[in-house]
C-alpha positions as a Markdown table, in Angstrom:
| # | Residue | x | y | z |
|---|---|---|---|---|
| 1 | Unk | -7.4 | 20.6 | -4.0 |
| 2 | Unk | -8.0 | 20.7 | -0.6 |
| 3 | Unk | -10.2 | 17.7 | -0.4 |
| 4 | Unk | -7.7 | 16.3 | -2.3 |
| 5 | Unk | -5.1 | 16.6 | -0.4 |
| 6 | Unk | -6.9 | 15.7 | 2.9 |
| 7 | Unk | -7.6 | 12.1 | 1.4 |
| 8 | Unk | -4.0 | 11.8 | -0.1 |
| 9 | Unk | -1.9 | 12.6 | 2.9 |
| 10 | Unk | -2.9 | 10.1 | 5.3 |
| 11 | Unk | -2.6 | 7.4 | 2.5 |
| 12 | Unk | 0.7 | 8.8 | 1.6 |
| 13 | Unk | 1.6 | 8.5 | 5.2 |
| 14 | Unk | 0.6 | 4.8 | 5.6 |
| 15 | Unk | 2.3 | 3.8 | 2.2 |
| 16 | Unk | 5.6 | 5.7 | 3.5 |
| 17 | Unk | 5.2 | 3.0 | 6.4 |
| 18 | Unk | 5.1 | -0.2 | 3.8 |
| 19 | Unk | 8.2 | 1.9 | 2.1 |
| 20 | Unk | 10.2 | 1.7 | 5.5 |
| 21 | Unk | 9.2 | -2.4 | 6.1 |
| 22 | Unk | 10.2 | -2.7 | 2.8 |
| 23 | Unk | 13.8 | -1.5 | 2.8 |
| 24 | Unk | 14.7 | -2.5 | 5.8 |
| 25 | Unk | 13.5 | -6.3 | 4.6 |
| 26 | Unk | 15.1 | -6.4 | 1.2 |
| 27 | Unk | 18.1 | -4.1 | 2.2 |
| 28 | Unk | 19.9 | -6.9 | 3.8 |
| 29 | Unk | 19.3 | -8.9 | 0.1 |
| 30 | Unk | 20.1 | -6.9 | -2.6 |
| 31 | Unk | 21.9 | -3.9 | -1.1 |
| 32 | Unk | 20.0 | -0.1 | 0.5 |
| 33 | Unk | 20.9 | 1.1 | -3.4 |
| 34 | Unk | 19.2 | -1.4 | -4.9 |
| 35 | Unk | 16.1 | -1.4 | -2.9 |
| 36 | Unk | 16.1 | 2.4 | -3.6 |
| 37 | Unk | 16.6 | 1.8 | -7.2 |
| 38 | Unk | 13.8 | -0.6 | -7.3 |
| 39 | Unk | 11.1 | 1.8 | -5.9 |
| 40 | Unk | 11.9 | 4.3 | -8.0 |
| 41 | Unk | 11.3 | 2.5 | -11.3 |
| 42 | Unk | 8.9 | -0.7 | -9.9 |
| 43 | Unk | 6.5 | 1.4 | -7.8 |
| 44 | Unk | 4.5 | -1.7 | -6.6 |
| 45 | Unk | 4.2 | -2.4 | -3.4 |
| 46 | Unk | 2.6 | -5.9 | -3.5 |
| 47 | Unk | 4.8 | -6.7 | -6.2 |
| 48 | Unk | 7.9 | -5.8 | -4.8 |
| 49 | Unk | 6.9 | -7.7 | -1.5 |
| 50 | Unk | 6.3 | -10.6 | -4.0 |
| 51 | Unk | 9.7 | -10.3 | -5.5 |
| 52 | Unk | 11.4 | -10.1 | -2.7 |
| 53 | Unk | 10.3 | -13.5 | -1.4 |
| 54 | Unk | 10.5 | -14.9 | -4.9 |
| 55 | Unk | 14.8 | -13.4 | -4.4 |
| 56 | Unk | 14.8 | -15.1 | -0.8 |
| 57 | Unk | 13.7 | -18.6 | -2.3 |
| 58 | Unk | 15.5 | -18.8 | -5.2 |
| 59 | Unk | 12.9 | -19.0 | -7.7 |
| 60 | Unk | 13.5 | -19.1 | -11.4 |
| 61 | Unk | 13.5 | -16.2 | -13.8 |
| 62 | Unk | 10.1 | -17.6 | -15.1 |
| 63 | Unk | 8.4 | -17.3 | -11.6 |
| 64 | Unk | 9.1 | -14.0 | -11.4 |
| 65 | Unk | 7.9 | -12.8 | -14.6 |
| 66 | Unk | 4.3 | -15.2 | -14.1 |
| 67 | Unk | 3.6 | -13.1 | -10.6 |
| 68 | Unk | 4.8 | -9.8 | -11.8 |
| 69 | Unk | 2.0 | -10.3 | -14.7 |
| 70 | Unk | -0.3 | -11.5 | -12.5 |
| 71 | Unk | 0.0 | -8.9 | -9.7 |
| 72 | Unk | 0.1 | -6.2 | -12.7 |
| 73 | Unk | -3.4 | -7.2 | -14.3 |
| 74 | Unk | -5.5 | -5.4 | -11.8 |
| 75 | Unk | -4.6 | -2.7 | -13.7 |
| 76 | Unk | -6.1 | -3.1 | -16.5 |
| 77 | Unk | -9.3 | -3.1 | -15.3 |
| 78 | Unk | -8.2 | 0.1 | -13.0 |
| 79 | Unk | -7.2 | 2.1 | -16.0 |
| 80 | Unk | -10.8 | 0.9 | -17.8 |
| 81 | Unk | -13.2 | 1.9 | -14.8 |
| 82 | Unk | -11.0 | 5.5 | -14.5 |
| 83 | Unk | -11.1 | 5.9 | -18.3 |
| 84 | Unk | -14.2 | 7.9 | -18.7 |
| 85 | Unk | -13.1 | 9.9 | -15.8 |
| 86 | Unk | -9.9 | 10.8 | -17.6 |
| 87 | Unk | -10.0 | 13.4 | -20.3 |
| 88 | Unk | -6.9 | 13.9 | -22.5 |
| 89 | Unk | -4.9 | 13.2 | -24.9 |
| 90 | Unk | -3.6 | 9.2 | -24.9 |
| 91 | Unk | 0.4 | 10.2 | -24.6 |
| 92 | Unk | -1.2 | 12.2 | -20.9 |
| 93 | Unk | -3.3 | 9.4 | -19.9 |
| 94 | Unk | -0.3 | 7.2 | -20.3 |
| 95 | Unk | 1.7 | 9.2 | -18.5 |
| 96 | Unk | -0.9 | 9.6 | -15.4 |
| 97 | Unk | -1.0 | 6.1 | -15.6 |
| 98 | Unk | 2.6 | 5.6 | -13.5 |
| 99 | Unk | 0.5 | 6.9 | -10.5 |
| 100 | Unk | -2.3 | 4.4 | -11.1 |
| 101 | Unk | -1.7 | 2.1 | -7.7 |
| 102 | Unk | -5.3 | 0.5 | -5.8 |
| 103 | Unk | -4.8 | 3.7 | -3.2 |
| 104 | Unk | -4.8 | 6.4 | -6.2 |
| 105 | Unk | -7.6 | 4.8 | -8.1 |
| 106 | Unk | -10.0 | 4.3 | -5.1 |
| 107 | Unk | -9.5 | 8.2 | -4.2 |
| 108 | Unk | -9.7 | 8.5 | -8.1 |
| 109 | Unk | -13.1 | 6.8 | -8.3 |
| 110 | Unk | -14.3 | 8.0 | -5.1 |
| 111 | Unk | -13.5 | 11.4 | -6.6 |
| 112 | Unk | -16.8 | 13.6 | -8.2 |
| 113 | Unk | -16.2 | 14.8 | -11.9 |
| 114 | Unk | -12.7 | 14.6 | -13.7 |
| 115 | Unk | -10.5 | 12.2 | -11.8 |
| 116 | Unk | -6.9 | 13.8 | -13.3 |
| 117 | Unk | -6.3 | 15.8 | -10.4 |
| 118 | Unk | -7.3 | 13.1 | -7.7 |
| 119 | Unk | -4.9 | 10.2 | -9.6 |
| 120 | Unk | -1.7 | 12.9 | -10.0 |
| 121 | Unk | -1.9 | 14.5 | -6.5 |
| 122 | Unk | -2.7 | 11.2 | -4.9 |
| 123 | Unk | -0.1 | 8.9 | -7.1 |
| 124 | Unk | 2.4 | 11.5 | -6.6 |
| 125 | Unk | 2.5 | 12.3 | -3.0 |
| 126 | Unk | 2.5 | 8.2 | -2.6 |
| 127 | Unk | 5.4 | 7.9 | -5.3 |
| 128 | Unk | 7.0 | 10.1 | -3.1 |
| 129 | Unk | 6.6 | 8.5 | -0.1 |
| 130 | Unk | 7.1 | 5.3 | -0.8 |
| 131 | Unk | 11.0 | 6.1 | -1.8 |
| 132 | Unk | 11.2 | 8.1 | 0.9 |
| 133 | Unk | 10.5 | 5.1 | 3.0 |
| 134 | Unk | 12.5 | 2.5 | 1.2 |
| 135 | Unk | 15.2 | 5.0 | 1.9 |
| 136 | Unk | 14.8 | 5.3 | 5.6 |
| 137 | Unk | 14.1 | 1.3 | 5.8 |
| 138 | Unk | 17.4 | 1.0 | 4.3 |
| 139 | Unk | 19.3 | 3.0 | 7.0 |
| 140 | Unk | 17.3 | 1.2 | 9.9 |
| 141 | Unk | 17.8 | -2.7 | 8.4 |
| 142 | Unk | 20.6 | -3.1 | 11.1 |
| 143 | Unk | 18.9 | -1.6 | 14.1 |
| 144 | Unk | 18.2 | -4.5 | 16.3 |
| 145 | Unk | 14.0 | -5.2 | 16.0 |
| 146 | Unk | 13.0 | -3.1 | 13.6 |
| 147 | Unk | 12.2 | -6.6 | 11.3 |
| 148 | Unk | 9.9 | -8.1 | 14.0 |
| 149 | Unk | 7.9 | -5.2 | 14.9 |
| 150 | Unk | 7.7 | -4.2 | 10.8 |
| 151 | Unk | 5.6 | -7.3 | 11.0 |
| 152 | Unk | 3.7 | -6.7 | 13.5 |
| 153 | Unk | 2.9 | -3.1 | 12.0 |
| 154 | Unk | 2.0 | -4.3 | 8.3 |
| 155 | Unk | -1.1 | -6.3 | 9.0 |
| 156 | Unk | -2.1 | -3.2 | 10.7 |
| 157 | Unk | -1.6 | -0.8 | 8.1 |
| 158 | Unk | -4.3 | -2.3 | 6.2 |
| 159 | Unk | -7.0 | -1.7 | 8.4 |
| 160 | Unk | -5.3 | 2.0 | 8.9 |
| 161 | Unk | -6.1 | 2.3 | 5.1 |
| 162 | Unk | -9.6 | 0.7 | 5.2 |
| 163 | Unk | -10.4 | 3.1 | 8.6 |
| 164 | Unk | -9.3 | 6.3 | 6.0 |
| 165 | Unk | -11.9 | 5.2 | 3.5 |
| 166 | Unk | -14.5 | 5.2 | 6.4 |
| 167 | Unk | -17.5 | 7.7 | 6.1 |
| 168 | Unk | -19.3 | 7.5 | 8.9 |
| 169 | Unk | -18.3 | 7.3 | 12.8 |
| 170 | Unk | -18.9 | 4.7 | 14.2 |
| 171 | Unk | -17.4 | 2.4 | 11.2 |
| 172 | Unk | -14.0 | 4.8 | 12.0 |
| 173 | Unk | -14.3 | 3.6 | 15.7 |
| 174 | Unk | -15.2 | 0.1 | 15.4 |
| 175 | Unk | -11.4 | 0.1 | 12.8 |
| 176 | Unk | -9.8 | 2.1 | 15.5 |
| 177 | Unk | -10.4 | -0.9 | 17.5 |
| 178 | Unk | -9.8 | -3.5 | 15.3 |
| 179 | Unk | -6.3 | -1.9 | 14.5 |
| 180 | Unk | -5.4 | -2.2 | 18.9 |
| 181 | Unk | -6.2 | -5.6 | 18.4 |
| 182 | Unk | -4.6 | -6.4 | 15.0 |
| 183 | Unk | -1.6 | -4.9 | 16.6 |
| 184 | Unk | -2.1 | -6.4 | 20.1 |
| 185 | Unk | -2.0 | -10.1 | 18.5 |
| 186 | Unk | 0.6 | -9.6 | 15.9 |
| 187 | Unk | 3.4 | -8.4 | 18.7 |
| 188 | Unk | 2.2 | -10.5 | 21.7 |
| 189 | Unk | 1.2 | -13.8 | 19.5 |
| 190 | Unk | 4.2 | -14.0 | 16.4 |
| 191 | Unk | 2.8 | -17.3 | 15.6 |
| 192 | Unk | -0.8 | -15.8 | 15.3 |
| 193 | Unk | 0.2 | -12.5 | 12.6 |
| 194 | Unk | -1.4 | -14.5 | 9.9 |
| 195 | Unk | -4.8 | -14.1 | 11.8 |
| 196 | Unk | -4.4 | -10.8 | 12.7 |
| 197 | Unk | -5.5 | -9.2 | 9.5 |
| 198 | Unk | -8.9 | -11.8 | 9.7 |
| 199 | Unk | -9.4 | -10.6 | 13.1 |
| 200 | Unk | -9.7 | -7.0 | 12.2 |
| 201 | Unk | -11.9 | -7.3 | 9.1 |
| 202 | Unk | -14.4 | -9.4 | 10.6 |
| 203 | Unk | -14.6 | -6.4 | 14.1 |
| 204 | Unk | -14.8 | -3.8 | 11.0 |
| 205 | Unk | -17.6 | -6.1 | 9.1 |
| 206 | Unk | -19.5 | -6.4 | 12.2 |
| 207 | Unk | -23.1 | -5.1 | 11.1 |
| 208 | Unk | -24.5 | -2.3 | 13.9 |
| 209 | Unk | -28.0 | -1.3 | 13.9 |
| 210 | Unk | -29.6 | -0.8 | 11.2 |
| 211 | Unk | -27.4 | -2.4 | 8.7 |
């Protein structure tokens, strides 16, 4: 449990980041309720990111239902690597399969032996976190900034989660850096945040010796 909870808690904490960006973008759309409501029953991240443009565009009904199948097909093949890994009986493994997000089931696969305990303490704690920062996103949408620097901090995040999945040191240093920079060019360069993210991985995928 321990180990378990050491990997968990930093991704919790970096998902209760996206939660926070989140609300305070869609709050303004749909209402601080609303975006509550939405976490609580969607639970996807990148697909409520995705609907939330779709909502700012006015896209049809039909576009919205073609990308939340898309997004939601990853799944699939998720629940089919962790299956082995996952005694039980089916109504359990359905029901351990609301905490099936790509941050669960990499911990999950990581994990040695039966995976239950990995996919319920990890999916849980990031269930949790992720309304808990929808709700505080919601009660910051009106503080003057928080939008622009939410930007500049999401790029970022995913090289916070890559650096968590590290192993060995120097690969932790070299993401340490590459998150200064992200961050660096995302706030100081707003026209630049779409590189950001390309600058990072390629510092991180930057073979040292002996690789």
């Amino acid at each position: 449990m321990r180990q378990t909870l050491a990997a968990a808690v930093p991704v919790a904490l970096a998902i209760a980041v996206f939660g926070t960006i989140y609300g305070a973008t869609v709050a303004p759309l749909m209402g601080g309720g609303f975006a509550v409501l939405a976490s609580m029953i969607i639970f996807s991240g990148s697909l409520q990111f995705a609907l939330a443009g779709l909502l700012v565009s006015g896209a049809p009904v039909s576009a919205t239902v073609i990308t939340a199948l898309t997004l939601n097909l990853r799944h699939i093949l998720l629940g089919a690597a962790l299956r082995p890994r996952v005694p039980g009986s089916p109504c359990g493994r359905a029901a351990l399969a609301w905490f099936l997000i790509d941050e669960s089931a990499g911990l999950a696969l990581a994990a040695r032996g039966d995976a239950t305990q990995t996919l319920l303490v990890t999916g849980f704690l990031a269930y949790l976190s992720w309304i808990i920062g929808t709700a505080v996103g919601t009660l910051g949408a009106a503080l003057t900034g928080l939008r622009g620097i939410s930007e500049a901090v999401f790029p970022v995040l995913f090289v916070g989660l890559a650096a968590i999945s590290a192993t060995r040191r120097h690969v932790m240093a070299r993401a340490g850096v590459a998150v200064l920079i992200a961050f660096a060019v995302a706030s100081w360069w707003p026209q630049g945040r779409g590189l950001a993210p390309a600058i990072a991985a390629l510092l991180v995928a930057l073979p040292g010796r002996g690789e």
